[in-house]
mmCIF file of the N, C-alpha and C atoms, coordinates in Angstrom:
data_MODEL
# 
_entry.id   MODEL 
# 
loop_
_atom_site.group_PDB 
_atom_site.id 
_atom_site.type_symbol 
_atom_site.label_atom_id 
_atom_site.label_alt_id 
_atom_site.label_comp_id 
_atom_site.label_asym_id 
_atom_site.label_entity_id 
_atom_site.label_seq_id 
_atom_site.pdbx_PDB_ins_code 
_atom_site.Cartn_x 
_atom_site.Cartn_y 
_atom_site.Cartn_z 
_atom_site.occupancy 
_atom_site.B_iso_or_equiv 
_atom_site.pdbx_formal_charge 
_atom_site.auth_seq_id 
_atom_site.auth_comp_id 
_atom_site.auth_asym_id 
_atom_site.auth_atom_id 
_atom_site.pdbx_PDB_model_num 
ATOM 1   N N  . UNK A 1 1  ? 142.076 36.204 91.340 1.00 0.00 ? 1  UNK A N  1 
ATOM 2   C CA . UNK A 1 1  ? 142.351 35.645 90.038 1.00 0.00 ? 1  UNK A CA 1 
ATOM 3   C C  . UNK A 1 1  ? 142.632 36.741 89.017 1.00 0.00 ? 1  UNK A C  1 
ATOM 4   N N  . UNK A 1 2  ? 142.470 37.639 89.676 1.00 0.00 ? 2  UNK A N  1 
ATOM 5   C CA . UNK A 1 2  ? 142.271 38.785 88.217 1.00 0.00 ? 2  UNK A CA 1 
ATOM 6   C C  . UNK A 1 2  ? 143.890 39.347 88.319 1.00 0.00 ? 2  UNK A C  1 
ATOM 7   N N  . UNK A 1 3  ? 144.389 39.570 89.718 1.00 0.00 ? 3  UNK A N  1 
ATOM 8   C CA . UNK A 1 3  ? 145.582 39.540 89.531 1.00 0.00 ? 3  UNK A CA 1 
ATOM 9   C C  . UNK A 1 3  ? 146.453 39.186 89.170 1.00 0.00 ? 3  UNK A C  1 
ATOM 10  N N  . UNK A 1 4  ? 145.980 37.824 88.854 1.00 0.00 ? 4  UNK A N  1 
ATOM 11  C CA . UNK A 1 4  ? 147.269 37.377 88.132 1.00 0.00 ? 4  UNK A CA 1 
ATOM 12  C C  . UNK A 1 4  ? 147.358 37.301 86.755 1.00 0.00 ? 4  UNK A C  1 
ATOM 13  N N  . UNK A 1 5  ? 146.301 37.363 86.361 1.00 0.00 ? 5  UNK A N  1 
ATOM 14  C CA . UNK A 1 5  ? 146.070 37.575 84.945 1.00 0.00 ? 5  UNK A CA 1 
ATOM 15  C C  . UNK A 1 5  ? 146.805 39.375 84.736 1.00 0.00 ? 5  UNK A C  1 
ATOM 16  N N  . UNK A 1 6  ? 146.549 40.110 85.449 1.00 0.00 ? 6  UNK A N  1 
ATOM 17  C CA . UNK A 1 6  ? 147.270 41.558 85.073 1.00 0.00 ? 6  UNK A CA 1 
ATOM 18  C C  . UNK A 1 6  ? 149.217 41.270 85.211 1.00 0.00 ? 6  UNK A C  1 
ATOM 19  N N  . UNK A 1 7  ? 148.974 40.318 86.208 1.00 0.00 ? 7  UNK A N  1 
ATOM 20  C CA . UNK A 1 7  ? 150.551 40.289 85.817 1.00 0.00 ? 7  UNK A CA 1 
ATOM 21  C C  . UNK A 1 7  ? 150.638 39.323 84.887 1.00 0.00 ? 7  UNK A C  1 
ATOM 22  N N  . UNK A 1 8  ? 150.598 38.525 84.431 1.00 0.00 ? 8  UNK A N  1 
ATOM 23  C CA . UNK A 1 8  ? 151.028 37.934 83.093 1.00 0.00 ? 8  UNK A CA 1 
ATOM 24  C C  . UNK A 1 8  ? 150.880 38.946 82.056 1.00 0.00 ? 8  UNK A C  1 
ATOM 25  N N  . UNK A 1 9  ? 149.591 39.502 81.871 1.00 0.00 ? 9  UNK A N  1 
ATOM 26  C CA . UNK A 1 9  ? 149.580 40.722 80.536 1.00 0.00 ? 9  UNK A CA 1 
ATOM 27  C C  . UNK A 1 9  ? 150.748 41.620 80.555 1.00 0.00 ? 9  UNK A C  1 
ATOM 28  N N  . UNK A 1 10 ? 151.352 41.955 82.146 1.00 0.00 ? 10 UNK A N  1 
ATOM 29  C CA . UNK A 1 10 ? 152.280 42.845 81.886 1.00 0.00 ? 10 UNK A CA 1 
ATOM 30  C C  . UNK A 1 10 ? 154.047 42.459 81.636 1.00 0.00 ? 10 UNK A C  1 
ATOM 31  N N  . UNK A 1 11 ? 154.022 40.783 81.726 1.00 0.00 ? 11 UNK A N  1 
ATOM 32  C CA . UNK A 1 11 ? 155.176 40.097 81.408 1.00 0.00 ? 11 UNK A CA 1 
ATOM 33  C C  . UNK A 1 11 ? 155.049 40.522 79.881 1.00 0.00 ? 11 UNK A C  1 
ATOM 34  N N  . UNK A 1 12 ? 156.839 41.192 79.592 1.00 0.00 ? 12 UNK A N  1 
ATOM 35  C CA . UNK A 1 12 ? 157.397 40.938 78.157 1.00 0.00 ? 12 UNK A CA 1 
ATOM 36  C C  . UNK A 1 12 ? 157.995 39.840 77.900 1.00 0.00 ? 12 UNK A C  1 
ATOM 37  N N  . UNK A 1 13 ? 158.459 39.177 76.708 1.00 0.00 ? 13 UNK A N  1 
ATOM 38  C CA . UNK A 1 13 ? 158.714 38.170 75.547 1.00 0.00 ? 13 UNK A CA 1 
ATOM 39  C C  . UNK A 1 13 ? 160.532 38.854 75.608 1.00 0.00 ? 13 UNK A C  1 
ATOM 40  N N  . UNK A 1 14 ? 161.179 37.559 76.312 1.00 0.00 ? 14 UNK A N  1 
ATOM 41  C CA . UNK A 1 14 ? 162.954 38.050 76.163 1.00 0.00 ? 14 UNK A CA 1 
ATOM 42  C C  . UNK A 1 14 ? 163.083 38.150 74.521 1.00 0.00 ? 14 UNK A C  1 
ATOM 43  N N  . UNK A 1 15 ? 163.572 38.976 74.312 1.00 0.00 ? 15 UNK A N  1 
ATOM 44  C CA . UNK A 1 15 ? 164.275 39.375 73.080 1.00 0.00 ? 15 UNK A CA 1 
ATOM 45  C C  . UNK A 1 15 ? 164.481 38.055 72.241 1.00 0.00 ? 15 UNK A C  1 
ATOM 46  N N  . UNK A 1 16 ? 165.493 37.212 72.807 1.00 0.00 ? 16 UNK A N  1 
ATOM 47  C CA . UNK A 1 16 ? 166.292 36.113 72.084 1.00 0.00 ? 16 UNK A CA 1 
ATOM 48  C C  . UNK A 1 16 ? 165.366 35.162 72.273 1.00 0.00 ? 16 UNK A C  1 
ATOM 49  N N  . UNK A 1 17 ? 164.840 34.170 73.223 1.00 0.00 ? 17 UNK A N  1 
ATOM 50  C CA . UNK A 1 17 ? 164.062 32.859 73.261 1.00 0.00 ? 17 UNK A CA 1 
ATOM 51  C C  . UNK A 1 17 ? 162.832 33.248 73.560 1.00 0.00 ? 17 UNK A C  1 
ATOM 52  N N  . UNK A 1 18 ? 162.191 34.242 73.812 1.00 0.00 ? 18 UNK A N  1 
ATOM 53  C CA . UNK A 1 18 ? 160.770 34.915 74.183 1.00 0.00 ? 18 UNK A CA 1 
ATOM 54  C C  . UNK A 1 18 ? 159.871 34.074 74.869 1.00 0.00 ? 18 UNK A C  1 
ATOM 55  N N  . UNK A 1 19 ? 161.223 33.347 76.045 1.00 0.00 ? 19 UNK A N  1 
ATOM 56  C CA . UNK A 1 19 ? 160.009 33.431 77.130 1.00 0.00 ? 19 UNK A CA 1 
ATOM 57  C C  . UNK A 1 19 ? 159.801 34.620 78.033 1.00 0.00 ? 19 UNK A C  1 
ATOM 58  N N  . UNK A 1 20 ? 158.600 34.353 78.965 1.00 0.00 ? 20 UNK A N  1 
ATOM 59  C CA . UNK A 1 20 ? 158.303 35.334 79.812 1.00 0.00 ? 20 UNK A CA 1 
ATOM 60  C C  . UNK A 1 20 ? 159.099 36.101 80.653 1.00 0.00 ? 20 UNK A C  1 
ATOM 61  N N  . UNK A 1 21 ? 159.007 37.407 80.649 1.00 0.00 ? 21 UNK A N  1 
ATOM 62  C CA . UNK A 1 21 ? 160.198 37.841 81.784 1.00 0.00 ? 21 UNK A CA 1 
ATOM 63  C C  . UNK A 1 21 ? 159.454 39.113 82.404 1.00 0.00 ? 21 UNK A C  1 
ATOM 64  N N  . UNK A 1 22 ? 159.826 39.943 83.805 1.00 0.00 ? 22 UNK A N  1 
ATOM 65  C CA . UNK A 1 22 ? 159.874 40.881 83.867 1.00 0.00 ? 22 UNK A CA 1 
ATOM 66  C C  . UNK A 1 22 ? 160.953 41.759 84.003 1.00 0.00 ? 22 UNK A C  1 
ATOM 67  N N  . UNK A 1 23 ? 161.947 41.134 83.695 1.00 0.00 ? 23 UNK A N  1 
ATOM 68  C CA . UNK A 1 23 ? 163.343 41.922 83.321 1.00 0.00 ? 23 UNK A CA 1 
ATOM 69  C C  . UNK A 1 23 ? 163.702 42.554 82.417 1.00 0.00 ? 23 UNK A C  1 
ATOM 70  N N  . UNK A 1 24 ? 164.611 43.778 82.079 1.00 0.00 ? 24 UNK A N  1 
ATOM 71  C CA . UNK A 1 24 ? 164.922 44.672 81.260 1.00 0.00 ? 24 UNK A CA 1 
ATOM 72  C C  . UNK A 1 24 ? 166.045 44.705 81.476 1.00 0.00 ? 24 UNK A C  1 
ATOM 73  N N  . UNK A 1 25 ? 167.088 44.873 80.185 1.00 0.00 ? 25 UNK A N  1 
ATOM 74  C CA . UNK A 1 25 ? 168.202 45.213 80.454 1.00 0.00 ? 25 UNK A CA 1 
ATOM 75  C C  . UNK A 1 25 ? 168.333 46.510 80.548 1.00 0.00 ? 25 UNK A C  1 
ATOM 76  N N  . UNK A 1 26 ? 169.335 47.083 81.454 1.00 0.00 ? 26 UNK A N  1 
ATOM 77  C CA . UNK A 1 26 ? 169.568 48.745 82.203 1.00 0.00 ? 26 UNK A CA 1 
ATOM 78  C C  . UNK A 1 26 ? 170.238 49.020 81.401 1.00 0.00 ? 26 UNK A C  1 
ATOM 79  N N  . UNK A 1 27 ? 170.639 48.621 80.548 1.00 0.00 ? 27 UNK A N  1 
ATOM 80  C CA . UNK A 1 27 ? 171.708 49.035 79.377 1.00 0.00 ? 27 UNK A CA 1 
ATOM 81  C C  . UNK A 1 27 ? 170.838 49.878 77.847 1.00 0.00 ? 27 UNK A C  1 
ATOM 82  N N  . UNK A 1 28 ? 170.428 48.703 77.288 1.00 0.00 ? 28 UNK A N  1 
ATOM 83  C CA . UNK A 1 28 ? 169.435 49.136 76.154 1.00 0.00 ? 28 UNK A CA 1 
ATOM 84  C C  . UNK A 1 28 ? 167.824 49.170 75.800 1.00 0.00 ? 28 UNK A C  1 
ATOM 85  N N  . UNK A 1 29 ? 167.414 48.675 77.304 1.00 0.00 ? 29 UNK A N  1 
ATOM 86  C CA . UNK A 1 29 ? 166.017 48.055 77.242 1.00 0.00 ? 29 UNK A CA 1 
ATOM 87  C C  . UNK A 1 29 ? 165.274 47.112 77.165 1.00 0.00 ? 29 UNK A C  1 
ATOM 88  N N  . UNK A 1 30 ? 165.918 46.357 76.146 1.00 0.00 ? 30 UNK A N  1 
ATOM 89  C CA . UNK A 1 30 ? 164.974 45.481 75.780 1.00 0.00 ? 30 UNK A CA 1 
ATOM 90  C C  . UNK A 1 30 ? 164.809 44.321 76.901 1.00 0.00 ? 30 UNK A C  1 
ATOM 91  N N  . UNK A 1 31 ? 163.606 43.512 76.553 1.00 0.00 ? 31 UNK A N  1 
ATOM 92  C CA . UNK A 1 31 ? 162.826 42.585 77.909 1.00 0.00 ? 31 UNK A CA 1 
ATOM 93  C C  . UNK A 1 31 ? 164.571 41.500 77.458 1.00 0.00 ? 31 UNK A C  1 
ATOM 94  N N  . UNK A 1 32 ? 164.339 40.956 78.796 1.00 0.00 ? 32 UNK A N  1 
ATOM 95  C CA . UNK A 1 32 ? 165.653 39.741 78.929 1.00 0.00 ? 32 UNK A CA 1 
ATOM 96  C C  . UNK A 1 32 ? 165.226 38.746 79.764 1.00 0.00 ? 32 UNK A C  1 
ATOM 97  N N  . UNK A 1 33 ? 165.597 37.636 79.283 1.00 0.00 ? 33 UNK A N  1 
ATOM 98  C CA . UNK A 1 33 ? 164.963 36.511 80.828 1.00 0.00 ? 33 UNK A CA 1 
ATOM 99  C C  . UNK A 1 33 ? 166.287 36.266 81.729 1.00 0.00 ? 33 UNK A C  1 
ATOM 100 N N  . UNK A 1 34 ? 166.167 35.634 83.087 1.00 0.00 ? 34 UNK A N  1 
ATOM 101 C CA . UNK A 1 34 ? 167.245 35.490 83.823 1.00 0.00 ? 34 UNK A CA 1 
ATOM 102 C C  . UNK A 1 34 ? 168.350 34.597 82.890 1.00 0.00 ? 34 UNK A C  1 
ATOM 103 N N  . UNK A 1 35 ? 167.943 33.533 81.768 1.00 0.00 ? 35 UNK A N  1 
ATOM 104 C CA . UNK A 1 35 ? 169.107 32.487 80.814 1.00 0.00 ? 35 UNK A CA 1 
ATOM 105 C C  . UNK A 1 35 ? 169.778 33.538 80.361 1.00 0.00 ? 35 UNK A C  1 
ATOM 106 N N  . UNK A 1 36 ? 168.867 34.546 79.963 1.00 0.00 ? 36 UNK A N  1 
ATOM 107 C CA . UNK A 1 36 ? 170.571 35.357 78.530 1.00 0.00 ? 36 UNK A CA 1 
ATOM 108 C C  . UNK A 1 36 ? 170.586 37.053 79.151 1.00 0.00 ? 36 UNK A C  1 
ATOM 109 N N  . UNK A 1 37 ? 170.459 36.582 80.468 1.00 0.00 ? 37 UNK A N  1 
ATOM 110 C CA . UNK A 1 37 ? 171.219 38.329 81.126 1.00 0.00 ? 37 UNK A CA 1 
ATOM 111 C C  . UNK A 1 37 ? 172.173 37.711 82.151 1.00 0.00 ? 37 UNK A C  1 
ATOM 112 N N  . UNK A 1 38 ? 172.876 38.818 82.947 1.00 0.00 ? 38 UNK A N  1 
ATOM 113 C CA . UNK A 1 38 ? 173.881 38.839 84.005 1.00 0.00 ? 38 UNK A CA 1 
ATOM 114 C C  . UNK A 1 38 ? 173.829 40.012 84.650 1.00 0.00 ? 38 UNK A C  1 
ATOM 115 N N  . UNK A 1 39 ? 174.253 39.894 85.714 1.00 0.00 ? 39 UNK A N  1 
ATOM 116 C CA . UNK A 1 39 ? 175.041 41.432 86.622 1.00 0.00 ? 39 UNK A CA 1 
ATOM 117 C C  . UNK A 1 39 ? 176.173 41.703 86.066 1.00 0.00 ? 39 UNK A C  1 
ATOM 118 N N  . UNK A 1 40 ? 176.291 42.959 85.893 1.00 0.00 ? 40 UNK A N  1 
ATOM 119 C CA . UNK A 1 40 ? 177.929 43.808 85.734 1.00 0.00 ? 40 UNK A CA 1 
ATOM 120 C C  . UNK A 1 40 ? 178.202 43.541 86.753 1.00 0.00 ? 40 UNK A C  1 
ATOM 121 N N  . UNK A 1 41 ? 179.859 43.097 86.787 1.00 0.00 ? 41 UNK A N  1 
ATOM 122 C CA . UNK A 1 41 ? 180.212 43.061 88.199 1.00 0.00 ? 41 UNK A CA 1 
ATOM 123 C C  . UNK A 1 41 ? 181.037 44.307 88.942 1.00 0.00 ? 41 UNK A C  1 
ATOM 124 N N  . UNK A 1 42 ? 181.014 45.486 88.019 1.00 0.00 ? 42 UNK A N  1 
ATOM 125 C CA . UNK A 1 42 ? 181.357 46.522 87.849 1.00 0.00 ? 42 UNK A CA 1 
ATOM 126 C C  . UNK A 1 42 ? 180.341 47.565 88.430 1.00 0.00 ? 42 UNK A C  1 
ATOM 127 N N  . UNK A 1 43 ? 179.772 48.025 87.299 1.00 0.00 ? 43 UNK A N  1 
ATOM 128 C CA . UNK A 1 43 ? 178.572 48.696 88.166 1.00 0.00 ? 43 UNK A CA 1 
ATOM 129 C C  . UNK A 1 43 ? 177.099 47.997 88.912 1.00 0.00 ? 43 UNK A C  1 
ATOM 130 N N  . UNK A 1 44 ? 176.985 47.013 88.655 1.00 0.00 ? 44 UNK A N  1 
ATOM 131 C CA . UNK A 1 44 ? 176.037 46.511 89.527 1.00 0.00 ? 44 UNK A CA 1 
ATOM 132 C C  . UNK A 1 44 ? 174.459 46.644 88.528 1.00 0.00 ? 44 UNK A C  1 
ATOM 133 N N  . UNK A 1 45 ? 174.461 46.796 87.209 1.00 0.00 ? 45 UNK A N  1 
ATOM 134 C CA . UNK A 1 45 ? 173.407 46.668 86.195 1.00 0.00 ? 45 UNK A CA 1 
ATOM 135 C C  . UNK A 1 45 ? 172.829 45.643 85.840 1.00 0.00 ? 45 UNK A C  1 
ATOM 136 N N  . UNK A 1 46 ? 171.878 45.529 86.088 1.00 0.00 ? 46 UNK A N  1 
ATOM 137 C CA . UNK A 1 46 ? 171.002 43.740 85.048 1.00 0.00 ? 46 UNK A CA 1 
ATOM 138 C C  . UNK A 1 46 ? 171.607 44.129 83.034 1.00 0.00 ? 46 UNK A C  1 
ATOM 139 N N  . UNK A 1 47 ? 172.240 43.170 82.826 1.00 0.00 ? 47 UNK A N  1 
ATOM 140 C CA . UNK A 1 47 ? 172.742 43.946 81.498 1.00 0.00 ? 47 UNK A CA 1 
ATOM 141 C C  . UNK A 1 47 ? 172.027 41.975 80.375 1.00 0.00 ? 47 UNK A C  1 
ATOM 142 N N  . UNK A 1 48 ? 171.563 42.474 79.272 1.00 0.00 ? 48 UNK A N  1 
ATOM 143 C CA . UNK A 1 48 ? 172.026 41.401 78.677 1.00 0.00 ? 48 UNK A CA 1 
ATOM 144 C C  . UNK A 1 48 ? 173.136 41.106 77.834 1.00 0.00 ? 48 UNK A C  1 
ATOM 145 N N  . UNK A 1 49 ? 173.076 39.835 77.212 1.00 0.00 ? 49 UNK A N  1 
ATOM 146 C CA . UNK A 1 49 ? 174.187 39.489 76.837 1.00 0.00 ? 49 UNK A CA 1 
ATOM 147 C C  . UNK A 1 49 ? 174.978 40.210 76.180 1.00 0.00 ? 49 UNK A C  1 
ATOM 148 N N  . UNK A 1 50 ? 174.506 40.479 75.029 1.00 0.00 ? 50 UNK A N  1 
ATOM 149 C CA . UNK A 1 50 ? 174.863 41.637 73.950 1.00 0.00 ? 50 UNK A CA 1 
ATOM 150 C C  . UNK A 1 50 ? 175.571 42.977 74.762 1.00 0.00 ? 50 UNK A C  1 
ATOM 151 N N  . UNK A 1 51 ? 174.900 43.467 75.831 1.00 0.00 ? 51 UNK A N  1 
ATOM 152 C CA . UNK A 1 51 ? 175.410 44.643 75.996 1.00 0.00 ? 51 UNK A CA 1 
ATOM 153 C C  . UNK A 1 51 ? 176.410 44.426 77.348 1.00 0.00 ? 51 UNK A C  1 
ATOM 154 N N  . UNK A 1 52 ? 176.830 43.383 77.494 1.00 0.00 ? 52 UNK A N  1 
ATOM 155 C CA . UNK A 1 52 ? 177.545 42.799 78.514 1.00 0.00 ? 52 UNK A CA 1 
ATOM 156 C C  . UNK A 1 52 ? 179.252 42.719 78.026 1.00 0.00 ? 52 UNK A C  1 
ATOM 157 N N  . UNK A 1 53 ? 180.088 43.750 78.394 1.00 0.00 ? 53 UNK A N  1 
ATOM 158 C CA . UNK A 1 53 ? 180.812 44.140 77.390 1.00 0.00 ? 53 UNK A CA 1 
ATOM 159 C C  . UNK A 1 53 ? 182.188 44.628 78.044 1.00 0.00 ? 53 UNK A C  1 
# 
């Protein structure tokens, strides 16, 4: 039980709708949930929207 409580503490708040995520965009950082990121289909980066370009 305690584990899972350490992973929720270590889930960040997506930028835009702040639900839970453990995603980051490879671009600028900030936390992203799977709704408002994508793959580059270029280089192959978790990017969000904003820096999806």
């Amino acid at each position: 039980m305690v584990a899972v409580y350490e992973t929720i503490a270590k889930l960040a708040s997506c930028y835009i709708c702040q639900a839970k995520t453990e995603n980051y965009c490879e671009d600028c950082g900030l936390p992203i949930c799977s709704s408002h990121s994508t793959i580059c289909k270029f280089c192959g980066k978790h990017l969000c929207l904003n820096c999806d370009y």
